[in-house]
C-alpha positions as a Python dict, from the first residue, in 0.01 Angstrom:
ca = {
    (1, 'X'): (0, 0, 0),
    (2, 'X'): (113, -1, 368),
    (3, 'X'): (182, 371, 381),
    (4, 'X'): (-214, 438, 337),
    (5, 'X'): (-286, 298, 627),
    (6, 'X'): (-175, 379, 988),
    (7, 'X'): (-159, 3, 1066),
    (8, 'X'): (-2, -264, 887),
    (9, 'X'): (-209, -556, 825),
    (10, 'X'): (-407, -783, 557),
    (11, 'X'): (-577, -560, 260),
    (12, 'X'): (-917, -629, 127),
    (13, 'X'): (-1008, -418, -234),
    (14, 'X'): (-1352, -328, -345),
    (15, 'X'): (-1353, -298, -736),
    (16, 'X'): (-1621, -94, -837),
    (17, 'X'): (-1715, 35, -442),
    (18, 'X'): (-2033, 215, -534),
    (19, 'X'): (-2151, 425, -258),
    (20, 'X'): (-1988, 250, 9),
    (21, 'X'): (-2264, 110, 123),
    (22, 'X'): (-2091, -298, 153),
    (23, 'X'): (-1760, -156, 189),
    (24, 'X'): (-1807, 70, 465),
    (25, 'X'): (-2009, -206, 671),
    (26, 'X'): (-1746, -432, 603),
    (27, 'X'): (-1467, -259, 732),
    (28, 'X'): (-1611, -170, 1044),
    (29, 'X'): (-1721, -559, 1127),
    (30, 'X'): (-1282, -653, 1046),
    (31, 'X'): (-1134, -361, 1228),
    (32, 'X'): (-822, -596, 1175),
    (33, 'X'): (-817, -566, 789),
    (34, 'X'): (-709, -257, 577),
    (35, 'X'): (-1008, -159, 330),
    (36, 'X'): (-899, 1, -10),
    (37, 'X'): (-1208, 118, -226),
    (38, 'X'): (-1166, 172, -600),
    (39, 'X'): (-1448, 384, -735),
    (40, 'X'): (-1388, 623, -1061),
    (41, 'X'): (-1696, 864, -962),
    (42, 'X'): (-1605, 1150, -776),
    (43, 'X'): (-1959, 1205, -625),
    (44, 'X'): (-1945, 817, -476),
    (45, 'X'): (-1619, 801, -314),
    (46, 'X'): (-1707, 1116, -109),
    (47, 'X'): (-2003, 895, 24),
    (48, 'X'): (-1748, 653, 101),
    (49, 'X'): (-1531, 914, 346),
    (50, 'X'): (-1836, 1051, 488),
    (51, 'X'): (-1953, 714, 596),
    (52, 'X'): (-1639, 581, 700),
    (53, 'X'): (-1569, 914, 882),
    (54, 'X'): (-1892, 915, 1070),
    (55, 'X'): (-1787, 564, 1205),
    (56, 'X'): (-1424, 648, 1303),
    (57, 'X'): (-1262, 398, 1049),
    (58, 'X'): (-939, 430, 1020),
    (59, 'X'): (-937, 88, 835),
    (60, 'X'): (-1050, 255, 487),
    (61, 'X'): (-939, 423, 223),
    (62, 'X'): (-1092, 500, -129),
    (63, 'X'): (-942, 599, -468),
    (64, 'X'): (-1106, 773, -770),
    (65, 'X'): (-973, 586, -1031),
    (66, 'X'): (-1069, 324, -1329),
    (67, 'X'): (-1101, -43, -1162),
    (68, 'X'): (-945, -226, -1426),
    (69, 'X'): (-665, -10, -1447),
    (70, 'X'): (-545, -6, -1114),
    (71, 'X'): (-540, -359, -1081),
    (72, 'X'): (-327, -400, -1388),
    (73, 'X'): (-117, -147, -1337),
    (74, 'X'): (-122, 0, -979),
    (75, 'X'): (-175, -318, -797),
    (76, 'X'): (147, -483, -602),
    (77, 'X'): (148, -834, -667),
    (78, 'X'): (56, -1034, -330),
    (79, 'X'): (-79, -754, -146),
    (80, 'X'): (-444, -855, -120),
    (81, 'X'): (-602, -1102, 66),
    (82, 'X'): (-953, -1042, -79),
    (83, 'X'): (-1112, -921, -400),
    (84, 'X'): (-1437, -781, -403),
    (85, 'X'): (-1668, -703, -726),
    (86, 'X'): (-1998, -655, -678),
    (87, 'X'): (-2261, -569, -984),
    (88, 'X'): (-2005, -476, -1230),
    (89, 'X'): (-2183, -334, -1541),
    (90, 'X'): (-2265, -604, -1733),
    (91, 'X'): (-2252, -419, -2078),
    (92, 'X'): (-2595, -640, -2150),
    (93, 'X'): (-2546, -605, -2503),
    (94, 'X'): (-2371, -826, -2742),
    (95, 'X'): (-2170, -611, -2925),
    (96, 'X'): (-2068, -420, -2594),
    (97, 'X'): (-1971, -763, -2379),
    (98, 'X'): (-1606, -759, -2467),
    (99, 'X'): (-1620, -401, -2205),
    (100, 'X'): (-1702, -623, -1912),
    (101, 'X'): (-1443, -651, -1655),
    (102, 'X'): (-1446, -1037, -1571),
    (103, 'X'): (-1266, -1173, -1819),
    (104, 'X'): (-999, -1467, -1896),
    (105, 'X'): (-704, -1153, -1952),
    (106, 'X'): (-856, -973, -1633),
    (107, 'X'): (-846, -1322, -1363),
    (108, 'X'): (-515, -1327, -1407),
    (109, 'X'): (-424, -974, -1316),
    (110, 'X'): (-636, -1077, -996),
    (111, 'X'): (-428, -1398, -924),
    (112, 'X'): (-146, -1195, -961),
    (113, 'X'): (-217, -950, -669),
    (114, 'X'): (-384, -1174, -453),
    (115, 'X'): (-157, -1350, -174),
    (116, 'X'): (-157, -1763, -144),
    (117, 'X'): (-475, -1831, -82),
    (118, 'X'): (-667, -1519, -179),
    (119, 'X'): (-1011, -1469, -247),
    (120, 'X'): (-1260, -1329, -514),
    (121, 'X'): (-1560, -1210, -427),
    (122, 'X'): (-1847, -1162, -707),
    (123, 'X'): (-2172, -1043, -712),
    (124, 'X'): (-2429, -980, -971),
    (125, 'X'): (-2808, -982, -1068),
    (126, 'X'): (-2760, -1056, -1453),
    (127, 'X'): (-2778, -1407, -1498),
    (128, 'X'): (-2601, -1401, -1838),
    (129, 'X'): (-2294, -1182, -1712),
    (130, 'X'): (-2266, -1432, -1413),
    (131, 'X'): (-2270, -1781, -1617),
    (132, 'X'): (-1929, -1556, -1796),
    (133, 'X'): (-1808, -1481, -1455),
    (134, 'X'): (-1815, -1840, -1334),
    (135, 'X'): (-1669, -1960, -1648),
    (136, 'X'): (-1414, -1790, -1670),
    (137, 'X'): (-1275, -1855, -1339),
    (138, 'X'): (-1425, -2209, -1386),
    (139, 'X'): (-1194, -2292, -1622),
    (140, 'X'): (-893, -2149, -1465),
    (141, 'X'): (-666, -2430, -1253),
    (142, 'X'): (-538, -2141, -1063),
    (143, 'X'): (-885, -2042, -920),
    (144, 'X'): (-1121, -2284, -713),
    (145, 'X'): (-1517, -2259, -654),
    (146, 'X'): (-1549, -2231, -232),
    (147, 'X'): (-1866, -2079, -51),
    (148, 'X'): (-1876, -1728, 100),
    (149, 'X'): (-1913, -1696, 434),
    (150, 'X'): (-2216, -1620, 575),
    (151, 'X'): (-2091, -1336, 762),
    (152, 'X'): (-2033, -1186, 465),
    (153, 'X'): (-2306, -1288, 251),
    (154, 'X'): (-2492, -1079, 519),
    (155, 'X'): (-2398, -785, 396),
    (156, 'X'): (-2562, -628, 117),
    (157, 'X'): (-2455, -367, -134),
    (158, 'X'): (-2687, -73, -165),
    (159, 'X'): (-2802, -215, -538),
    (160, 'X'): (-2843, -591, -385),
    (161, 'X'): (-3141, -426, -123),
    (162, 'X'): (-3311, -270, -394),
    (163, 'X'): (-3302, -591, -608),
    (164, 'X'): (-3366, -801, -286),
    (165, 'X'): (-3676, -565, -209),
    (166, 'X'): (-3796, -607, -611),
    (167, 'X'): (-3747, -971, -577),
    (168, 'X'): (-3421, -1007, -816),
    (169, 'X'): (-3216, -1319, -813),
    (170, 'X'): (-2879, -1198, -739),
    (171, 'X'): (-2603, -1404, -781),
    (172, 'X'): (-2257, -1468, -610),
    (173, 'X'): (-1938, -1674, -623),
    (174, 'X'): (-1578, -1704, -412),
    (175, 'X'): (-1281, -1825, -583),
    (176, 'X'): (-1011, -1862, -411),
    (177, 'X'): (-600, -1889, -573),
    (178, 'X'): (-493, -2205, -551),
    (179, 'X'): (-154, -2123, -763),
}
C-alpha cells in the first residue's frame, strides 16, 4: 500500500466510502494518516477525487472495487490501523441477510489486516443489522467493545445527516484487535 501514497505513514480504509462525504472530512482533520477509500460505483469515487482534490489532499486515495473482496483478497495483513464501515446495506430481508458484509467469516479477514491494536469502525441506522454487527464481533475474543472518539463521532456520513435531519436512530460501535 505504501507506493499509493507519497508519504509513508499509518492507513485508515473506508469500506463502502459512499460519496466521500466522512472520508474526505476525515482525511483532511489527520493530515498524518494515509486514507484508502473502497467504493465499487464509478459515479461515487469521482466525488471522492473531486472533493479531495478541491482540498489539496494528498492523504487519499480511492478504488472502484467490491469491499468484501479487497479485503479478502487485496488487503496486506497488518497494514491498517483503522477500519471504517458505515451503513453497509443491510439486505433487510430474511432470505437476503446471508449478503451482508459483517459477518463471523468476514471479522476475521478484518483482524487479519488490521495492525496490534486496530480499530473497527461501524455505523448503521437498521437496528436489526446492528444487534448482528455487535454480535458478531461480540462474541469474538479477538475483538473488544471501546468508545469512538468524539472527534470522530463528529463527523457524519452524507446518509447519517439525512437520517439525523429525519430523526433516525443511527447506531455505532469500535472494536478494537486485541489478538
Amino acid at each position: 500500500m505504501g507506493a499509493l501514497f507519497p508519504t509513508p505513514q499509518p492507513l485508515e480504509v473506508e469500506l463502502g466510502a459512499g460519496d466521500g462525504s466522512f472520508f474526505v472530512q476525515w482525511a483532511a482533520l489527520n493530515p498524518g494518516t494515509n486514507f484508502l477509500g473502497v467504493e465499487r460505483l464509478l459515479g461515487r469515487l469521482r466525488k471522492i477525487e473531486r472533493k479531495a482534490r478541491r482540498l489539496g489532499l494528498a492523504n487519499v486515495r480511492a478504488l472502484r472495487l467490491e469491499a468484501a473482496y479487497f479485503a479478502e483478497f487485496l488487503l496486506p495483513r497488518n497494514s491498517v490501523s483503522a477500519v471504517h464501515i458505515y451503513f453497509p446495506d443491510p439486505w433487510p430481508k430474511r432470505k437476503h441477510r446471508a449478503n451482508r458484509l459483517i459477518n463471523e467469516p468476514f471479522i476475521e479477514v478484518v483482524r487479519a489486516a488490521l495492525t496490534a491494536d486496530g480499530i473497527v469502525y461501524l455505523r448503521t441506522d437498521d437496528a436489526d443489522y446492528f444487534a448482528q454487527m455487535t454480535r458478531v464481533f461480540d462474541a469474538n475474543k479477538n475483538f473488544a467493545l471501546v468508545p469512538t472518539p468524539e472527534r470522530l463521532a463528529a463527523v457524519l456520513t452524507d446518509f447519517e445527516r439525512t437520517f439525523v435531519a429525519r430523526g433516525i436512530q443511527t447506531n455505532r460501535a469500535a472494536y478494537r484487535r486485541v489478538r
